[in-house]
N, C-alpha and C positions, 0 to 999 in steps of 0.2 A: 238115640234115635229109635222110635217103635215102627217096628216091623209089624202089618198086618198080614196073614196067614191068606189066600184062599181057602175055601173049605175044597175043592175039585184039586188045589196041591197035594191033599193028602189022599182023599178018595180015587184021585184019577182022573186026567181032563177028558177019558174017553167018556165020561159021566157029568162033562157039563155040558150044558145045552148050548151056551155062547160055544165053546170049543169045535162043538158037533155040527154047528151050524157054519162055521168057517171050514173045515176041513171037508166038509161036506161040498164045497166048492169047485166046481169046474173053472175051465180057463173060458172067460167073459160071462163066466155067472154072477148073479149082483145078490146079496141079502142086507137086512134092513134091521139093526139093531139096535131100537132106543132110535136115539137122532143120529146115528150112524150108518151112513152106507156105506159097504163092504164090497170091494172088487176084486175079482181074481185076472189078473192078464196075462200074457204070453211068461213075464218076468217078475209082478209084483204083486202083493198082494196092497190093494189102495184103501186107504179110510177117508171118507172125508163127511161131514158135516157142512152147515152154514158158518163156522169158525175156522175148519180147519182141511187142510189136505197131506195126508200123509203116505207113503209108499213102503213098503216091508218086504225083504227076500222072503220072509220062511213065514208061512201059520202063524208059527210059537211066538215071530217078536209081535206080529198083528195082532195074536189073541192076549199078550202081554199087555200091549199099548191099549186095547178094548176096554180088558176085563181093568186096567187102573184109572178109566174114565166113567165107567160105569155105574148108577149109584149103588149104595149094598142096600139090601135091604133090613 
């Protein structure tokens, strides 16, 4: 199985911009990633697209689930 690395795994996610951009999030602030909207609620953090609706406790599984939807460039 290959394992692709992030390059912000090694550097540091306080040094991506996807990362910064989500953490950066208040409770019912909305940002716009690629075809992704991003919500912050009382309890979740929400992803969703025209495909898809997702919900996440914490940042790190949101920016996880993001950053492996994301194209690399």
């Amino acid at each position: 199985m290959l394992l692709q690395m992030n390059l912000y795994e090694v550097l540091g996610l306080e040094d991506d911009p996807v990362y910064r951009k989500i953490n950066s999030l208040k409770e019912n602030d909305e940002v716009k990633i690629e075809s992704f909207n991003i919500r912050k609620t009382d309890k979740f953090y929400e992803v969703e697209n025209e495909e898809l609706h997702e919900g996440f406790k914490t940042k790190e599984k949101c920016y996880s689930f993001i950053s492996s939807k994301l194209q690399p460039f």
